[in-house]
Backbone as JSON Lines, residues from 0, in Angstrom:
{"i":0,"aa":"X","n":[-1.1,20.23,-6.6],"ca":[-0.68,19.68,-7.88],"c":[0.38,18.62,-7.64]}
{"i":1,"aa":"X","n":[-0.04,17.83,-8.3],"ca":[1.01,16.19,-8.23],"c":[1.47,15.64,-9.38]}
{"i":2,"aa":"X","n":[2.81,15.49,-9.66],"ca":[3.43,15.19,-10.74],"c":[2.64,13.66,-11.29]}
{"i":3,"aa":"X","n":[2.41,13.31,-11.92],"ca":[1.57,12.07,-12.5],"c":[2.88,11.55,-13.62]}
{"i":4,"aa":"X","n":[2.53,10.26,-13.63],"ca":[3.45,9.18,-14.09],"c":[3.12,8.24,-14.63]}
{"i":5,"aa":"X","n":[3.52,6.79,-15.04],"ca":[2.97,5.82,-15.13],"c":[3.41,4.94,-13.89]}
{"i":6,"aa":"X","n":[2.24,4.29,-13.26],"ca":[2.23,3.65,-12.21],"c":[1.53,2.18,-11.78]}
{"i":7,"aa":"X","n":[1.85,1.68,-10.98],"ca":[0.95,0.27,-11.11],"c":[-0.03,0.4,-10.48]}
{"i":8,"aa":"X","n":[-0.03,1.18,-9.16],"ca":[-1.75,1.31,-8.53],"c":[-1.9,0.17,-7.9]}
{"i":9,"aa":"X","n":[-1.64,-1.04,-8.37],"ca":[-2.07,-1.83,-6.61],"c":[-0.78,-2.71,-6.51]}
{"i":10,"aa":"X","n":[0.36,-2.35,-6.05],"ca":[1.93,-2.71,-6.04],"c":[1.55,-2.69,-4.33]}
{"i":11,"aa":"X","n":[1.81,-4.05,-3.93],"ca":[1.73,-4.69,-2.54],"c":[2.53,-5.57,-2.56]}
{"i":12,"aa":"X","n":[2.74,-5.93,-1.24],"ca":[3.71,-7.12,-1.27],"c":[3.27,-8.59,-1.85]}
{"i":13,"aa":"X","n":[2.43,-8.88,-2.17],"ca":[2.11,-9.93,-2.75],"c":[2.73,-10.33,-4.57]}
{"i":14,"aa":"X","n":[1.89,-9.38,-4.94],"ca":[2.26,-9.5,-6.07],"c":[4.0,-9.18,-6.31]}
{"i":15,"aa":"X","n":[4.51,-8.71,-5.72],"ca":[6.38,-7.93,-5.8],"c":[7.23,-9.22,-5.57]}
{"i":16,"aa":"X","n":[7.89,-9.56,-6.33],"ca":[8.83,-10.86,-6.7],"c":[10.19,-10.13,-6.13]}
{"i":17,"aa":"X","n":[10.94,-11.18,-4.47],"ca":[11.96,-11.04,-4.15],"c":[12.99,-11.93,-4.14]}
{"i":18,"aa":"X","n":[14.36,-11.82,-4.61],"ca":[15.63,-12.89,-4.46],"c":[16.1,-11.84,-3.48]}
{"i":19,"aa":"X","n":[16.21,-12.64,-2.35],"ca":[17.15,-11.84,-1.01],"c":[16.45,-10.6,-0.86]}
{"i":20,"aa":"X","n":[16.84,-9.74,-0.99],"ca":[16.24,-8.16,-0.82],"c":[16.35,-7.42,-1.55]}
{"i":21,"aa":"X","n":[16.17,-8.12,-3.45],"ca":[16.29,-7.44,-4.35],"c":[15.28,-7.93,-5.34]}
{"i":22,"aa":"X","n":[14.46,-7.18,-5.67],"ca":[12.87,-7.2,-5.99],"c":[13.48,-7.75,-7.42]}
{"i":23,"aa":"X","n":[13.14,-8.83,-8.26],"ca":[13.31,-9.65,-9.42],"c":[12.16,-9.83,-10.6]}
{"i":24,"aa":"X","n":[10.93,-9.04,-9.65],"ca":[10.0,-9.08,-10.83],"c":[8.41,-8.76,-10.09]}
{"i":25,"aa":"X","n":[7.7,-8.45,-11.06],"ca":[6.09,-7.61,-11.02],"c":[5.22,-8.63,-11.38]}
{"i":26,"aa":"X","n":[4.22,-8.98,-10.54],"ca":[3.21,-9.8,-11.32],"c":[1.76,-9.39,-11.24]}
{"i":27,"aa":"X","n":[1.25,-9.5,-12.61],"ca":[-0.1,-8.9,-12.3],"c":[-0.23,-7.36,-12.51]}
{"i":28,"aa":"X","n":[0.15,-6.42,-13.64],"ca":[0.57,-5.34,-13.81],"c":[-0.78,-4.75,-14.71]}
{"i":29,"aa":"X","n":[-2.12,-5.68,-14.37],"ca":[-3.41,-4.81,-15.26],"c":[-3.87,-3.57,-14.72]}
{"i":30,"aa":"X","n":[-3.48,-3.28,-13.77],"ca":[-4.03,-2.1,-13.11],"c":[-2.9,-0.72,-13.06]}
{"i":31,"aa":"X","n":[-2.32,-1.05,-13.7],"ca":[-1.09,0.46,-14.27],"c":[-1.68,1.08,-14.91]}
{"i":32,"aa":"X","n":[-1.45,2.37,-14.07],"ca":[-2.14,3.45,-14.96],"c":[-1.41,4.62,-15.06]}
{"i":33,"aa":"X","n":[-1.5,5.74,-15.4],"ca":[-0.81,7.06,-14.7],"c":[-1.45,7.39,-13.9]}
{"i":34,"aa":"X","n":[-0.78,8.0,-12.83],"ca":[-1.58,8.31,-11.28],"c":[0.02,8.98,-10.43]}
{"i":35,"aa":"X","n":[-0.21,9.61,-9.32],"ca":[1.01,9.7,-8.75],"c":[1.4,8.5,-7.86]}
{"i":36,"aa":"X","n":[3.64,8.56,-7.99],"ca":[3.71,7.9,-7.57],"c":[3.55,7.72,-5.91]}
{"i":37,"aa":"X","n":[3.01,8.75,-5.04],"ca":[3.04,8.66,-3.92],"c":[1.64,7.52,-3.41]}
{"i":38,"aa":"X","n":[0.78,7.17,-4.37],"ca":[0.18,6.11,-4.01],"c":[1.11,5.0,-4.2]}
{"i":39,"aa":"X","n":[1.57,4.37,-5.2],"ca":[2.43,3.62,-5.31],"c":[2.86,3.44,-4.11]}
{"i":40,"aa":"X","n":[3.69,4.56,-3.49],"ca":[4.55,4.24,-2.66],"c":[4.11,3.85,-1.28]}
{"i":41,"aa":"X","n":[2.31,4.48,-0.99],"ca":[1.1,4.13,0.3],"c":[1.07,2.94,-0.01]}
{"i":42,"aa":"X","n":[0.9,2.62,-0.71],"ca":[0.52,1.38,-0.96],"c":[1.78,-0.08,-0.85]}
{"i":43,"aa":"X","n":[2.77,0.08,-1.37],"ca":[3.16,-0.86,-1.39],"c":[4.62,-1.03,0.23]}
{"i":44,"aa":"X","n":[4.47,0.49,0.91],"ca":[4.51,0.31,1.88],"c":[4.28,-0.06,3.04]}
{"i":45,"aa":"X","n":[2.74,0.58,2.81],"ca":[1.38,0.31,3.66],"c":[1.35,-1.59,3.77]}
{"i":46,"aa":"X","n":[1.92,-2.19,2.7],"ca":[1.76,-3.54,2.56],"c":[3.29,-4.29,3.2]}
{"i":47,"aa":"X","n":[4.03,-3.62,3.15],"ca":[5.52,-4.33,3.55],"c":[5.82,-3.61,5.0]}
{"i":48,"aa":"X","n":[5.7,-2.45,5.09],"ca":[5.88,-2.06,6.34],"c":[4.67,-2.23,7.7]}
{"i":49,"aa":"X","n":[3.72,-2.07,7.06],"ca":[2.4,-2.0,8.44],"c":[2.8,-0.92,8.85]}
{"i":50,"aa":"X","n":[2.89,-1.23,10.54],"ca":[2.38,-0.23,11.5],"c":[4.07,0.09,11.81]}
{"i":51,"aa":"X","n":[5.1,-0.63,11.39],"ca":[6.68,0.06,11.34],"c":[6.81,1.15,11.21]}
{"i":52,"aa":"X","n":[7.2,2.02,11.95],"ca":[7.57,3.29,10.76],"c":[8.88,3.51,11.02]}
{"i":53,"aa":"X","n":[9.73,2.9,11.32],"ca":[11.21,2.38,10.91],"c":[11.52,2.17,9.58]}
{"i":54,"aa":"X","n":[10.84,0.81,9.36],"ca":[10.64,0.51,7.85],"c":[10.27,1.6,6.93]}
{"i":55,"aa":"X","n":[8.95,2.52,7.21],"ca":[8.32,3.34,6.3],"c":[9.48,4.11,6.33]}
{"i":56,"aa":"X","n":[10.45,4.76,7.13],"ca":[11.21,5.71,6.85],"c":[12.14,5.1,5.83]}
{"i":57,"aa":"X","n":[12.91,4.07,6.1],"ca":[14.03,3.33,5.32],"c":[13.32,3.49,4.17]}
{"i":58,"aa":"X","n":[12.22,3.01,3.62],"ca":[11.6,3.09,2.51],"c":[11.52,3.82,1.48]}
{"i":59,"aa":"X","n":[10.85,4.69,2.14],"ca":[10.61,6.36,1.63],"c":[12.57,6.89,1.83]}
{"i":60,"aa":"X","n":[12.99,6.81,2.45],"ca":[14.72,7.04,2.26],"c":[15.37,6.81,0.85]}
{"i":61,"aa":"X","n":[15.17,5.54,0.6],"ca":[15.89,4.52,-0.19],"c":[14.85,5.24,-1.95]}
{"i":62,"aa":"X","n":[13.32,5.32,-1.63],"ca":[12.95,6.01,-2.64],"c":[13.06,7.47,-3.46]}
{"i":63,"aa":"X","n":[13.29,8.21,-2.42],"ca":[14.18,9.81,-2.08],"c":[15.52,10.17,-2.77]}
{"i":64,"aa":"X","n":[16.2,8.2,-2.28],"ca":[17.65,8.85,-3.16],"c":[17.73,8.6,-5.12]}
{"i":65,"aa":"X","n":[16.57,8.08,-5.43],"ca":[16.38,7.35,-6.48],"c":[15.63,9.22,-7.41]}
{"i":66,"aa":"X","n":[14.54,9.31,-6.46],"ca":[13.48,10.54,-7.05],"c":[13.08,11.09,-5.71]}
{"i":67,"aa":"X","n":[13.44,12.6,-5.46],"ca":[13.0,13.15,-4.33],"c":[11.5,13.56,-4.25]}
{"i":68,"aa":"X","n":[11.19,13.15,-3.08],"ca":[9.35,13.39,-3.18],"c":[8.97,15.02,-2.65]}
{"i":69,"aa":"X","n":[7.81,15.87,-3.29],"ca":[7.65,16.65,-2.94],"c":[6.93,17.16,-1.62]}
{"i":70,"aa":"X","n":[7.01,17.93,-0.86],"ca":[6.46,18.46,0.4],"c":[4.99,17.84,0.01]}
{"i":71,"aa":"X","n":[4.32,17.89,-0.74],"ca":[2.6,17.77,-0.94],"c":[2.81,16.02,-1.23]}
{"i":72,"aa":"X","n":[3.68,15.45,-1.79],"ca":[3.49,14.18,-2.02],"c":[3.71,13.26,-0.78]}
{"i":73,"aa":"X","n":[4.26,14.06,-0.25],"ca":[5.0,13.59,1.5],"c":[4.04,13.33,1.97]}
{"i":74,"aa":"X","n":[3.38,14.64,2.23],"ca":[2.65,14.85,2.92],"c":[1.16,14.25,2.44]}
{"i":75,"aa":"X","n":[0.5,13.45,1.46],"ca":[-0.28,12.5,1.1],"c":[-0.26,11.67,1.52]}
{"i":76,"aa":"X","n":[1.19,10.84,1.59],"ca":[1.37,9.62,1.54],"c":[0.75,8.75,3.17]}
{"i":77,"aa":"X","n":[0.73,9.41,4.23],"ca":[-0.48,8.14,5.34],"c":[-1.51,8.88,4.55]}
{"i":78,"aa":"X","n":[-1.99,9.98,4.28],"ca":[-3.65,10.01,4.17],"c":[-3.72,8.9,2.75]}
{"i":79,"aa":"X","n":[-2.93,8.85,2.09],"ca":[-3.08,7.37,0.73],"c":[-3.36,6.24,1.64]}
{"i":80,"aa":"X","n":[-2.46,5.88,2.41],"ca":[-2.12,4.85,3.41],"c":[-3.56,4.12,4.15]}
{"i":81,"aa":"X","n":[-4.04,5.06,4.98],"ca":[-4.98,5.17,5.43],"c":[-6.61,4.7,4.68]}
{"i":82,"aa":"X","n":[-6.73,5.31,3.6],"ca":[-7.62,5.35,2.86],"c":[-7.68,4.36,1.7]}
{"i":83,"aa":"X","n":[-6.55,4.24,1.22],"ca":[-6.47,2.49,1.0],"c":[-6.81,1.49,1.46]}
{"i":84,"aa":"X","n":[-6.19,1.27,2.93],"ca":[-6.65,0.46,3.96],"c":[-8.2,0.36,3.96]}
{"i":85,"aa":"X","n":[-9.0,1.53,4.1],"ca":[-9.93,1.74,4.62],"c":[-11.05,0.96,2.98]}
{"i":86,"aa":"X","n":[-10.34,1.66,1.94],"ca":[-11.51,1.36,0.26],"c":[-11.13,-0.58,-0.01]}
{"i":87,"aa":"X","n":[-9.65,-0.86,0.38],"ca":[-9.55,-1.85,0.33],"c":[-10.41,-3.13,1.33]}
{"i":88,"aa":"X","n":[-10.57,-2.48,1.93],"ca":[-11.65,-3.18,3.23],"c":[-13.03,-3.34,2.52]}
{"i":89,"aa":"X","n":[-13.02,-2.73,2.17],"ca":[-14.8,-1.8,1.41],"c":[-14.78,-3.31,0.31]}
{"i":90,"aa":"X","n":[-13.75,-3.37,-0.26],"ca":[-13.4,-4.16,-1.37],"c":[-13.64,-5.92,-0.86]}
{"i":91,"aa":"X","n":[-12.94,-6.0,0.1],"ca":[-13.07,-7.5,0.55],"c":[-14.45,-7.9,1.13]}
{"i":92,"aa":"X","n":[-14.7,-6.69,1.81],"ca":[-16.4,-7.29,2.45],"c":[-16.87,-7.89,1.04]}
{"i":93,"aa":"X","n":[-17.0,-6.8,-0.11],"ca":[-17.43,-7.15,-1.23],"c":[-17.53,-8.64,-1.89]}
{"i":94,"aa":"X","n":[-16.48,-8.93,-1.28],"ca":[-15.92,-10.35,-2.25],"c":[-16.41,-11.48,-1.06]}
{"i":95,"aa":"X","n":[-16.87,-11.02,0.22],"ca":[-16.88,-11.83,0.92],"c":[-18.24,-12.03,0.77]}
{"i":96,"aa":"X","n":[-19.13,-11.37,0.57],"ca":[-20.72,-11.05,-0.06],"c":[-21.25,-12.14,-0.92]}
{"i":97,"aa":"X","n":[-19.94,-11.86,-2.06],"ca":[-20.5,-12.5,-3.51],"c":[-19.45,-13.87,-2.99]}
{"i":98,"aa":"X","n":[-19.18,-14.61,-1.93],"ca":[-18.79,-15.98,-1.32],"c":[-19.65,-16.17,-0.25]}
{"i":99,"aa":"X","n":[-20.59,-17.02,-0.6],"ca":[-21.45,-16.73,0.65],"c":[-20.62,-18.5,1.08]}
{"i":100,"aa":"X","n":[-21.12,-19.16,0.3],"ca":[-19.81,-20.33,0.81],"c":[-18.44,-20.28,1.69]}
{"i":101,"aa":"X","n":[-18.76,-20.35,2.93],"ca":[-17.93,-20.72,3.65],"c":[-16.4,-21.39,3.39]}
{"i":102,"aa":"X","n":[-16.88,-22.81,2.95],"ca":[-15.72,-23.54,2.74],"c":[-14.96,-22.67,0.99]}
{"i":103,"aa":"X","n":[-15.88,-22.1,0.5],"ca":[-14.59,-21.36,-0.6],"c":[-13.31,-20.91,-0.26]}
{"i":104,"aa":"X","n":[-12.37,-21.81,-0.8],"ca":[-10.91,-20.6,-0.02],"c":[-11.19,-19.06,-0.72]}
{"i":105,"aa":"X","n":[-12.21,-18.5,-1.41],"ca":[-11.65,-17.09,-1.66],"c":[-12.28,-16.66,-0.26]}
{"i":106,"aa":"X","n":[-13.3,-17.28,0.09],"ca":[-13.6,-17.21,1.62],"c":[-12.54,-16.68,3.21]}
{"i":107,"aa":"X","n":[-12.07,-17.65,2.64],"ca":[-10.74,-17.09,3.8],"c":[-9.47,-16.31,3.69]}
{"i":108,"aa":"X","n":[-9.58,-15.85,2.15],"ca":[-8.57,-15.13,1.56],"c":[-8.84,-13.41,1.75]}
{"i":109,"aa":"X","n":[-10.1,-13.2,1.55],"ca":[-11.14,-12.17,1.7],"c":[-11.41,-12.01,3.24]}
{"i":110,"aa":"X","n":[-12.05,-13.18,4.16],"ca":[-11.11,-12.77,5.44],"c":[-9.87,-12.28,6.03]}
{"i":111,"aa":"X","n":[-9.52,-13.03,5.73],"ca":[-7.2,-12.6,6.09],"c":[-7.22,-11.16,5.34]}
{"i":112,"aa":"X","n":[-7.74,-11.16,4.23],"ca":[-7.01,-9.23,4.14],"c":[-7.96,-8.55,4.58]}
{"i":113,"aa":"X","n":[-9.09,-8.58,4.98],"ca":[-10.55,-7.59,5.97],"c":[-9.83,-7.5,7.01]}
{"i":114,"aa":"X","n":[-9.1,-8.57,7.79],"ca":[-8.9,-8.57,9.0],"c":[-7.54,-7.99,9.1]}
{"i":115,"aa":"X","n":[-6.43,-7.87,7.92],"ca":[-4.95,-7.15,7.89],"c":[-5.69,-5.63,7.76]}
{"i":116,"aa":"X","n":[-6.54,-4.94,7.12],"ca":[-6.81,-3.96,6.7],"c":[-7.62,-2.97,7.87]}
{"i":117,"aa":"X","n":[-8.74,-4.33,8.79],"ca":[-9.49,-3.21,10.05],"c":[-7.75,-3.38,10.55]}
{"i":118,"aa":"X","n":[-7.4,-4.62,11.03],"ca":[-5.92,-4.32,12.38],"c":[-4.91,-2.94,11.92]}
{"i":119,"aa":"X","n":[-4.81,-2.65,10.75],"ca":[-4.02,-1.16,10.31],"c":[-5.32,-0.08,10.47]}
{"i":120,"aa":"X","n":[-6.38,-0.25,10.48],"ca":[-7.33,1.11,10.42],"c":[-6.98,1.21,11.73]}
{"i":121,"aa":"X","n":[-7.15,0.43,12.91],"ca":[-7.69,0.32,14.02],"c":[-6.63,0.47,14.64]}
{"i":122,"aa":"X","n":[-4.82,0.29,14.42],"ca":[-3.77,1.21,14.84],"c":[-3.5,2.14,15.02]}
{"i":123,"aa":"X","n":[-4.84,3.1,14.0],"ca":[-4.68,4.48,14.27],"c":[-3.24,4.86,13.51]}
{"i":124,"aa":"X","n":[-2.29,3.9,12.81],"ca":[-0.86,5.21,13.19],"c":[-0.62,5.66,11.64]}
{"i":125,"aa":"X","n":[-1.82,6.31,11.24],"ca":[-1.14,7.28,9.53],"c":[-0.81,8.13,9.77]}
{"i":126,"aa":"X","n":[-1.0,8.84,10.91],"ca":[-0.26,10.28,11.64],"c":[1.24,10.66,10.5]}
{"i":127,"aa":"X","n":[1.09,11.87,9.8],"ca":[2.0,11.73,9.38],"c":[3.46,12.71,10.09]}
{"i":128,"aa":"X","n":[3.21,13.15,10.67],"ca":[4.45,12.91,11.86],"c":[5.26,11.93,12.25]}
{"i":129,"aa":"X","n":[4.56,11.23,12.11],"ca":[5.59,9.56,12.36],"c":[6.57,9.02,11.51]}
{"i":130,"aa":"X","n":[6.28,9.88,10.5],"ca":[7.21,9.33,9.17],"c":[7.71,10.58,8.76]}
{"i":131,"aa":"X","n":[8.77,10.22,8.97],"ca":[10.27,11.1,7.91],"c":[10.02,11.25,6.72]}
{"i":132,"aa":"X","n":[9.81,12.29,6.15],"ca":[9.8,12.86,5.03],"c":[10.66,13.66,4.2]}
{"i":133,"aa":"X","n":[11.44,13.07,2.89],"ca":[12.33,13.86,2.26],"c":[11.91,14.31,1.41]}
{"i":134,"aa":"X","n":[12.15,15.96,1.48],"ca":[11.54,17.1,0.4],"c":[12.78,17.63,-0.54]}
């Protein structure tokens, strides 16, 4: 059982608006839904940290002192990680399908994240041992 919320669901570093190292704004917020926040947090880690798990700890730290995460949400968060990576991949072939045009830049946009998404499958590191978890 997972506490459910309202959430944005695809919060990556792209869309996340920064001045210095203080996030200033959200863009692109159609995909908020309620869901737990421990995807949120696969996700928009999975996107700022990678294969760090320095970062992922600071992260998940800094989110802990705000709202403490539970043992089961902890413990989700690489299998979210992971499996994101993996549906988000699923997603770009998709788009790369319906571009059969080469020279389209969604062409090479749909490349660049296939190819960010196998290089994190293919790291292997959602192990969640690797990441510090506050219960």
């Amino acid at each position: 059982t997972l506490p459910i919320q309202p959430c944005l669901r695809v919060v990556w570093r792209e869309p996340v608006l920064f001045v210095g190292d203080q996030v200033s704004g959200l863009i692109d917020p159609q995909a908020a839904r309620c869901d737990s926040p421990a995807l949120d947090l696969a996700r928009l880690l999975g996107s700022l940290c990678g294969e760090n798990t320095e970062s992922w700890n600071q992260g998940l730290i800094a989110y802990a002192e705000i709202r403490p995460l539970s043992l089961t949400e902890s413990s989700l968060i690489p299998l979210l990680d992971a499996s994101g990576c993996l549906l988000a991949g699923l997603h770009w072939i998709g788009r790369l399908l319906r571009s059969p045009e080469i020279d389209d830049p969604r062409w090479n946009a749909a490349r660049d994240r296939l190819w960010h998404f196998a290089g994190r499958l293919a790291a292997g590191t959602f192990r969640a041992e690797q990441i510090l978890f506050s219960t």
